[in-house]
DRENBAPA-653160 format. One line per field, with one value per residue (C-alpha): residue number from 0; x, y, z. Coordinates in pm, 1 decimal. Layout:
nr	[NUM	...]
c1	[X	...]
c2	[Y	...]
c3	[Z	...]
% end
This chain:
nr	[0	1	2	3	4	5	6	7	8	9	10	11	12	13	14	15	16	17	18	19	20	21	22	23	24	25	26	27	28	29	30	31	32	33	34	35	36	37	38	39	40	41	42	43	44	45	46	47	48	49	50	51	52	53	54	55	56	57	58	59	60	61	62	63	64	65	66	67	68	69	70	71	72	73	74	75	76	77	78	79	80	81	82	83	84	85	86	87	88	89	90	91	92	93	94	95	96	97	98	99	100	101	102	103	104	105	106	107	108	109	110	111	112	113	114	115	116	117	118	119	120	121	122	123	124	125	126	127	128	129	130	131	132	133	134	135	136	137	138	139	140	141	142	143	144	145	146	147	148	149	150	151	152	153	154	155	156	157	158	159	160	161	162	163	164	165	166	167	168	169	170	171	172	173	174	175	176	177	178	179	180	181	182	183	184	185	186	187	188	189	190	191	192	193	194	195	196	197	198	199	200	201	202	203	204	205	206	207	208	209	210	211	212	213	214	215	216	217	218	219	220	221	222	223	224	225	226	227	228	229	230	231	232	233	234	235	236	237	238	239	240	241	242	243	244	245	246	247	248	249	250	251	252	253	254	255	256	257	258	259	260	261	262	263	264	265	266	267	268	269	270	271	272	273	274	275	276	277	278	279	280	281	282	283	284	285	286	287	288	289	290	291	292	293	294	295	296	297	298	299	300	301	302	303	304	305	306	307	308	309	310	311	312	313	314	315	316	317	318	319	320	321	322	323	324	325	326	327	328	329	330	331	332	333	334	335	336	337	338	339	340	341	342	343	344	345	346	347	348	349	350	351	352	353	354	355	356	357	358	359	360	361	362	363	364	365	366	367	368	369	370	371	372	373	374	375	376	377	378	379	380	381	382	383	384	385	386	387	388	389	390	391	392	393	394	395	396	397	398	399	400	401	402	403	404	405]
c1	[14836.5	14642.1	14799.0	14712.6	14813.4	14618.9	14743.3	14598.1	14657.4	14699.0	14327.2	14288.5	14500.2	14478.4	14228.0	14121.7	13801.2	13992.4	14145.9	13945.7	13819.6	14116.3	14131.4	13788.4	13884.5	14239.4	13968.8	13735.9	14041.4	14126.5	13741.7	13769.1	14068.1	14339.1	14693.7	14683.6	15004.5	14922.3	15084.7	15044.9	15150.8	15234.5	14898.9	14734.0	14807.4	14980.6	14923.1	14901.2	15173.0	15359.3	15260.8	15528.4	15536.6	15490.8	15835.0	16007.0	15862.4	15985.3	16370.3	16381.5	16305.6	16681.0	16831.4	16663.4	16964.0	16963.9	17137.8	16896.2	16990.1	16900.1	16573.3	16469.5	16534.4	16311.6	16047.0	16067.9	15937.9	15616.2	15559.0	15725.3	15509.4	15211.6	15306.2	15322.3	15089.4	14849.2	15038.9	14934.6	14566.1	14558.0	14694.7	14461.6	14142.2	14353.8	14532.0	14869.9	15032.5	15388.8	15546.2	15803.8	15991.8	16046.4	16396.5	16269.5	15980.7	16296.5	16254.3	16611.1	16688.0	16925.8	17083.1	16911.3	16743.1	16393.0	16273.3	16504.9	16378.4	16314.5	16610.2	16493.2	16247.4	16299.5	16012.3	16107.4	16094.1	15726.7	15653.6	15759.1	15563.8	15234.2	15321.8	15308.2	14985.4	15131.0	14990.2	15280.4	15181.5	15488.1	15625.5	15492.1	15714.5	16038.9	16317.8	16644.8	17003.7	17149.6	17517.0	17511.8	17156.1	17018.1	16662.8	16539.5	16193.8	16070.5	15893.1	15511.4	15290.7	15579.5	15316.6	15108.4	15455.4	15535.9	15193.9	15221.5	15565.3	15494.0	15177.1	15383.7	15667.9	15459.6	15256.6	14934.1	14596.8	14523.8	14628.0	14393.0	14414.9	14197.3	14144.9	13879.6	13673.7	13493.8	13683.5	13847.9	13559.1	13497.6	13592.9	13706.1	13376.8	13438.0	13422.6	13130.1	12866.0	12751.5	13091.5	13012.8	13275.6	13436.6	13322.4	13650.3	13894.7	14213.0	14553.3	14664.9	14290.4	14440.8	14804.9	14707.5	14424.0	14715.5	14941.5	14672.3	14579.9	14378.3	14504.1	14374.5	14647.1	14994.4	15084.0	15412.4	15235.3	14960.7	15250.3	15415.0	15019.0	15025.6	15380.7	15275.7	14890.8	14796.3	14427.9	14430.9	14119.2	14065.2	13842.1	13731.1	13814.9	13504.1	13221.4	13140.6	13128.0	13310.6	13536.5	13695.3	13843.9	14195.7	14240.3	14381.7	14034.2	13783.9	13422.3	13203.0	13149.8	12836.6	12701.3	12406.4	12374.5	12619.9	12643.4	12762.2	13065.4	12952.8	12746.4	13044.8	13388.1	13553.3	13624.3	13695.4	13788.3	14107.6	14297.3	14602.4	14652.1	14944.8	15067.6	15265.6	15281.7	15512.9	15504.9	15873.8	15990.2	16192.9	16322.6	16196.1	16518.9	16742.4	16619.3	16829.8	16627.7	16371.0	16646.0	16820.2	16537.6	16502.1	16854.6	16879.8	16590.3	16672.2	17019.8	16882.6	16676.9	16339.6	16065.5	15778.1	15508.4	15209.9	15489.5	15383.6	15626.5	15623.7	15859.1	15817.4	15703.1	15754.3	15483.3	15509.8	15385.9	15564.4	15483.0	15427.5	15744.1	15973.9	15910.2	16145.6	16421.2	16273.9	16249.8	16620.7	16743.3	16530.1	16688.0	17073.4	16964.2	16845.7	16499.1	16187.9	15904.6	15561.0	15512.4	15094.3	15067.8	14749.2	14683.0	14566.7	14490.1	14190.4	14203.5	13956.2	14085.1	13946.8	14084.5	13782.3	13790.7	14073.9	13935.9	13622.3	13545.3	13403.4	13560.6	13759.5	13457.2	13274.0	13553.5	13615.0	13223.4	13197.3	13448.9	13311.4	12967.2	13095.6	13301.5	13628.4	13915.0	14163.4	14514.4	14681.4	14589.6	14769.1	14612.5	14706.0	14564.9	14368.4	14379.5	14274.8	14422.0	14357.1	14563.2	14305.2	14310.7	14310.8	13973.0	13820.3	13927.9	13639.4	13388.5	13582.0	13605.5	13199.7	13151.5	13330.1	13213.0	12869.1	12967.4	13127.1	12807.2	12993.1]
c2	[4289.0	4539.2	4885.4	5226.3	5578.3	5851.7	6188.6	6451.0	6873.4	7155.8	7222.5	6890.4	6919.4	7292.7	7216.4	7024.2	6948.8	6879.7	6609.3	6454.3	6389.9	6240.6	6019.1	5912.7	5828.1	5647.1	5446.7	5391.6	5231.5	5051.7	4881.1	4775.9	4558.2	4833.9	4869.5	5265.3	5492.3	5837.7	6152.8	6497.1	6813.0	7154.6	7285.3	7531.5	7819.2	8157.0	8299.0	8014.1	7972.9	7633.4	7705.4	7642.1	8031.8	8126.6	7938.2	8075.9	8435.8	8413.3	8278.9	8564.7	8811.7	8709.9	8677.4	8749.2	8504.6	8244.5	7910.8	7677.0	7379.6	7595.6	7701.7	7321.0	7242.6	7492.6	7420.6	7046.6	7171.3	7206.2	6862.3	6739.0	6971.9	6824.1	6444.0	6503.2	6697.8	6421.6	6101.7	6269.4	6284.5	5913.5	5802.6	5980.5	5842.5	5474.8	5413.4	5280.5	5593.3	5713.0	6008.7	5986.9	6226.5	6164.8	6026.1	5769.6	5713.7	5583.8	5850.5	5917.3	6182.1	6361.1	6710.5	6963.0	7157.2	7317.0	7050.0	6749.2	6398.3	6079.0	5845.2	5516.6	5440.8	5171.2	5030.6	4823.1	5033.8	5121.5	4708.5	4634.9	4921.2	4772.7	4432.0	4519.4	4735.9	5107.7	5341.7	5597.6	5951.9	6042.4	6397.6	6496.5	6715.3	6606.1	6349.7	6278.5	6264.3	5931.1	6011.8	6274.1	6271.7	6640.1	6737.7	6806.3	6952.6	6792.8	7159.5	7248.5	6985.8	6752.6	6636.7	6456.9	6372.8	6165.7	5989.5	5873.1	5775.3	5547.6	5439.5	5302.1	5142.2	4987.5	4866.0	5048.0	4894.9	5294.5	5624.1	5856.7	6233.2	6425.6	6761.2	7047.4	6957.8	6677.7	6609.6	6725.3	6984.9	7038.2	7385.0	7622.3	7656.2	7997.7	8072.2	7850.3	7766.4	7478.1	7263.0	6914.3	6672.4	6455.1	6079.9	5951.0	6099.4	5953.7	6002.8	6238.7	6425.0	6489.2	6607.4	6803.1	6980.0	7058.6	7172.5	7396.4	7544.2	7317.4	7334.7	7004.1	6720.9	6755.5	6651.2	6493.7	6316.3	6164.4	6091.1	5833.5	5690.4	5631.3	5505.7	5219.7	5193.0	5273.3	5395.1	5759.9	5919.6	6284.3	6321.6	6546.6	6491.7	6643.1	6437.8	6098.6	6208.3	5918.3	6168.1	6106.4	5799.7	5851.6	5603.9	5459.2	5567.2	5808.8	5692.1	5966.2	6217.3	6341.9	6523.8	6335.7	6205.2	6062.5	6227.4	5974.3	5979.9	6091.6	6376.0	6520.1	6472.4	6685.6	6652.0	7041.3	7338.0	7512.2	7829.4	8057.7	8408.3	8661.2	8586.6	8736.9	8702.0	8717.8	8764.6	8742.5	8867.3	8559.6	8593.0	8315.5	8321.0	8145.0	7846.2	7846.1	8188.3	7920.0	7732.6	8020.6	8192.0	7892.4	7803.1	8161.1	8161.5	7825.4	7923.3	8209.9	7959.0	8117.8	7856.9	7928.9	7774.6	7818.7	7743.0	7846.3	7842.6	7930.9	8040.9	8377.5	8369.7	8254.7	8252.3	8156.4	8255.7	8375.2	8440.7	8840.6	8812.2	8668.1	8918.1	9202.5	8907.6	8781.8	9119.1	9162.5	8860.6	8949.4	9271.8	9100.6	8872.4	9121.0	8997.9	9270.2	9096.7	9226.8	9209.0	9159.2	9167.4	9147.2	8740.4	8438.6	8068.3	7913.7	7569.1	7251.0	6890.2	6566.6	6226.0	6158.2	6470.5	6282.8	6220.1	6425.7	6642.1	6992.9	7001.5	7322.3	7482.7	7423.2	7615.7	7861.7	7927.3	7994.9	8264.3	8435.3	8389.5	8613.3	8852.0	8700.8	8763.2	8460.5	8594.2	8239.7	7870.2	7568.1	7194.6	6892.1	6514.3	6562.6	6945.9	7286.8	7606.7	7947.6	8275.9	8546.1	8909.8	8822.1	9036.9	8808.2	8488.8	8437.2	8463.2	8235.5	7999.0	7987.6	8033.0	7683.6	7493.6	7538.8	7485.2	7133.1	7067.4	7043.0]
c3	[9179.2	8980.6	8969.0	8893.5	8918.9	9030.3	8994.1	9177.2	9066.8	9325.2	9371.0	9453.8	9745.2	9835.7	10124.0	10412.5	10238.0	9921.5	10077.8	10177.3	9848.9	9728.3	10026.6	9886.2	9573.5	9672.4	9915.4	9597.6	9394.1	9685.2	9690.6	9374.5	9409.7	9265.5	9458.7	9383.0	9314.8	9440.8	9245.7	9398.9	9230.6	9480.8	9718.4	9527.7	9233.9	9221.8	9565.3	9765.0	9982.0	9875.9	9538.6	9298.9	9150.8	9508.0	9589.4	9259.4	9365.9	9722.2	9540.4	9279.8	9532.5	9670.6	9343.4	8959.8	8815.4	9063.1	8980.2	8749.1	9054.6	9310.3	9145.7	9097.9	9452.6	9558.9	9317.7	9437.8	9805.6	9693.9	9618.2	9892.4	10120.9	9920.8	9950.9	10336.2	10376.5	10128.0	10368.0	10668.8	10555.4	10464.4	10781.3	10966.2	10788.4	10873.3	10521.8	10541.8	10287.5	10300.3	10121.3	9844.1	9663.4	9249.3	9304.7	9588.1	9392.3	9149.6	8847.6	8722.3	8497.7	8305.6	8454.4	8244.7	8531.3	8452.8	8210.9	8300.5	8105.1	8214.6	8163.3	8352.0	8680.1	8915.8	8998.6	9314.8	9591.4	9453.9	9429.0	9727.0	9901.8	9733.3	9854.4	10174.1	10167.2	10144.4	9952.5	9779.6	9789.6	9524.3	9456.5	9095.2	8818.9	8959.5	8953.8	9055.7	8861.9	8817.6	8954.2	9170.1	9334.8	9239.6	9236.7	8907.6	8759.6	8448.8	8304.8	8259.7	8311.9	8452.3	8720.0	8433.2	8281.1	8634.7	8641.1	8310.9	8367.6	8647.1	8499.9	8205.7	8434.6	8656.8	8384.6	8528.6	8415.6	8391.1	8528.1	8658.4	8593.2	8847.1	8815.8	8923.4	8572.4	8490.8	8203.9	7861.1	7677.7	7350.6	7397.8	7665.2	7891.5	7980.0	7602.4	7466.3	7757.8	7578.0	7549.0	7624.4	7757.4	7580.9	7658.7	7502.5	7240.7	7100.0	7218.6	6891.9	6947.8	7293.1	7174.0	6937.4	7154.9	7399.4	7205.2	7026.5	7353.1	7604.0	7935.3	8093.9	8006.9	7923.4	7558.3	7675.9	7936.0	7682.4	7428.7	7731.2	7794.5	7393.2	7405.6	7637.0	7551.9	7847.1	7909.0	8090.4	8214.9	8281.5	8597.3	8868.2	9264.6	9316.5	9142.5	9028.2	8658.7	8448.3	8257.9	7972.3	7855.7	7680.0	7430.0	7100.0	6929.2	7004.3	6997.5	7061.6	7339.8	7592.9	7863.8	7966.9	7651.0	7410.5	7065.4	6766.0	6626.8	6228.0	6376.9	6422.8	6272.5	6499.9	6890.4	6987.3	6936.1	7066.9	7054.7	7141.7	7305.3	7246.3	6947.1	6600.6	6322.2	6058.0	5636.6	5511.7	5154.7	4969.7	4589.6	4389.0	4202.3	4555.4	4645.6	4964.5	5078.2	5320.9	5447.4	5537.2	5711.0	5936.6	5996.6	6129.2	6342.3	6497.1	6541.3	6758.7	6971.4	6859.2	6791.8	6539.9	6420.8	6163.1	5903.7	5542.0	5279.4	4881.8	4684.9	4756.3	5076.6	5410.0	5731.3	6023.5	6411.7	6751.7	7102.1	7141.3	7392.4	7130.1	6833.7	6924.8	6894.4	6623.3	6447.5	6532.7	6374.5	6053.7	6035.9	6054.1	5828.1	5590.5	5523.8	5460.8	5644.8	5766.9	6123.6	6221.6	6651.9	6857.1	6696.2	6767.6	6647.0	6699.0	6574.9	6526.7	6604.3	6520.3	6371.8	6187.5	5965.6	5777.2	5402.9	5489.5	5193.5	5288.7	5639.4	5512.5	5324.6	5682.5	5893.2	5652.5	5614.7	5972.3	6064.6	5708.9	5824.2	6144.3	5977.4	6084.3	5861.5	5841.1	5824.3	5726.9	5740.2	5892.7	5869.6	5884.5	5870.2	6188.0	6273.1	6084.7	6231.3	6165.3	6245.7	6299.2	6529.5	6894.8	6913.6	6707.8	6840.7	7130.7	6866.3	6589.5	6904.9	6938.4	6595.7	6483.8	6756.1	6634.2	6288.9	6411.5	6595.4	6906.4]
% end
């Protein structure tokens, strides 16, 4: 039996119409001799009905401090809703489907409500469903505790986080990521009109393009895909396009056309909103000032990042909502700092920039060539970030994308 997992977002099941075209692609996989595993996040986004910040909306409106297991509960009933509503459309058109919540589906997890993790899956009740010619249509973004049988939600992006979960305990020949795009871009296309999609990128390029920004995968979700070497492709419900091809390497990316891997070392371009940042005074003369810094921010449960650190100076970045905290623990601590708001990163990813001489003269180059003032740096093996004013960062966005010959 050949297995896969198709996961399938809100817009793809927000409509009649919609639906259908998932039923046409579960039928497609079904053609070509694949015994497919259907995930479904909650109908729609913010407004729709059985939209999952419709349902936390219509819970706060009760209660602003409502218990965390009451919350997940009612987050869950959007999938559920979904996975009905998605069964329902299969059996009509004469597949054999039936709904599943997470824990059915057999996703245990631990008890930390609002971004529980995967602690096992058991796979049988999903094997023997295949056997016998049923299609799951299985609850995305939540799970089940192991003892007491409480709904969890596995955070942002937990949908992509179940897909890839099954995919990798079912042993999937692939999981399917389908989406309202045709695939992962080379940047955002409502910033750069000319971002091609990426024919195939690595799992890291992916990861780090996430967590820099991109909105279309889950890192966590590609990190379970890379665990098991699984192949993931990022695909629209709404075209033939291939998509992109998530894999151990990246070859080389198109649209229409492919462009070869050493015209470009780079596979995108990313970037950040709403962020601060922050210069802090150390004396060069205690070596325990860094430590100290970051003990005390990470006792206060604010994450940074951007880290720079010298002897007598420290760098780093926050979300704009955490820098009144952030400022407040400074000021116990007793460190002078300069606080810059209004920022952004824009960043440039791509595995085969490693050991490339010139790839920082290039980025550099291009936000001087526009007048963009870079506020701090950040790279690393396979990514180059820059901290710049948050009115410049559509243009540093462009501007290195055509630098990278993107």
């Amino acid at each position: 039996m050949k297995i896969i997992v198709q996961k399938f977002g809100g817009t793809s099941v927000a409509s009649e119409e919609a639906r259908v075209a998932v039923k046409n692609k579960v039928q497609q996989a079904i053609r070509n001799g694949y015994s497919p595993v259907v995930v479904v996040s909650a109908m729609g986004r913010k407004g729709a009905p059985y939209a999952t910040d419709t349902l936390i909306g219509a819970l706060k409106d009760v209660n602003l401090s409502v218990n965390v297991r009451e919350m997940d509960m009612m987050m869950c009933c959007g999938e559920i809703i979904s996975s009905c509503v998605m069964a329902a459309t299969l059996q009509k058109f004469g597949i054999n489907a039936m709904a599943l919540t997470g824990g059915q589906a057999g996703i245990i997890t631990d008890s930390q409500f609002g971004a529980a993790r995967i602690k096992n899956i058991n796979t049988s009740s999903l094997i023997r469903l295949l056997e016998a010619g049923i299609i799951p249509v299985v609850c995305g973004f939540q799970g089940m505790t192991e003892n007491n049988y409480k709904f969890t939600t596995l955070g942002r992006g937990g949908s992509d986080t179940s897909a890839a979960a099954l995919g990798a305990a079912l042993k999937a020949d692939f999981v399917e990521i389908y989406t309202d795009v045709e695939g992962i871009m080379t940047a955002d296309p409502r910033i750069v009109e000319k971002a091609n999609i990426l024919q195939q990128i690595s799992y890291a390029e992916v990861c780090q393009m996430a967590q820099n920004g991109a909105k279309v995968i889950h890192p966590r979700a590609v990190e379970i895909a890379m665990g098991s070497n699984i192949p993931m492709y990022v695909k629209s419900t709404f075209s033939d396009a291939p998509g992109t091809l998530i894999t151990s390497e990246r070859i080389g990316q198109g649209n229409g056309g492919e462009i070869a891997i050493n015209e470009s070392c780079a596979s995108g371009v990313a970037h950040l909103n709403d962020l601060a940042q922050f210069r802090i005074d150390l004396n060069p003369q205690d070596i325990t000032a860094g430590r100290n810094l970051f003990e005390d921010l990470a006792d206060a449960g604010i994450s940074v990042g951007c880290l720079n650190l010298s002897e007598k100076e420290a760098m780093f970045a926050v979300f704009s909502p955490d820098v009144e905290h952030t400022c407040k623990v400074l000021n116990e601590s007793g460190f002078k700092y300069t606080l810059n708001e209004g920022c952004g990163k824009v960043s440039v990813v791509g595995s085969a920039m490693r050991g490339v001489p010139g790839i920082m003269a290039t980025f550099v180059s291009a936000l001087a060539s526009h007048n963009i003032a870079i506020l701090q740096t950040v790279d690393s093996d396979t990514t180059i970030s820059a901290i710049v004013k948050e009115e410049h960062l559509v243009e540093a966005v462009k501007a290195l994308h055509e630098a990278f010959k993107l």
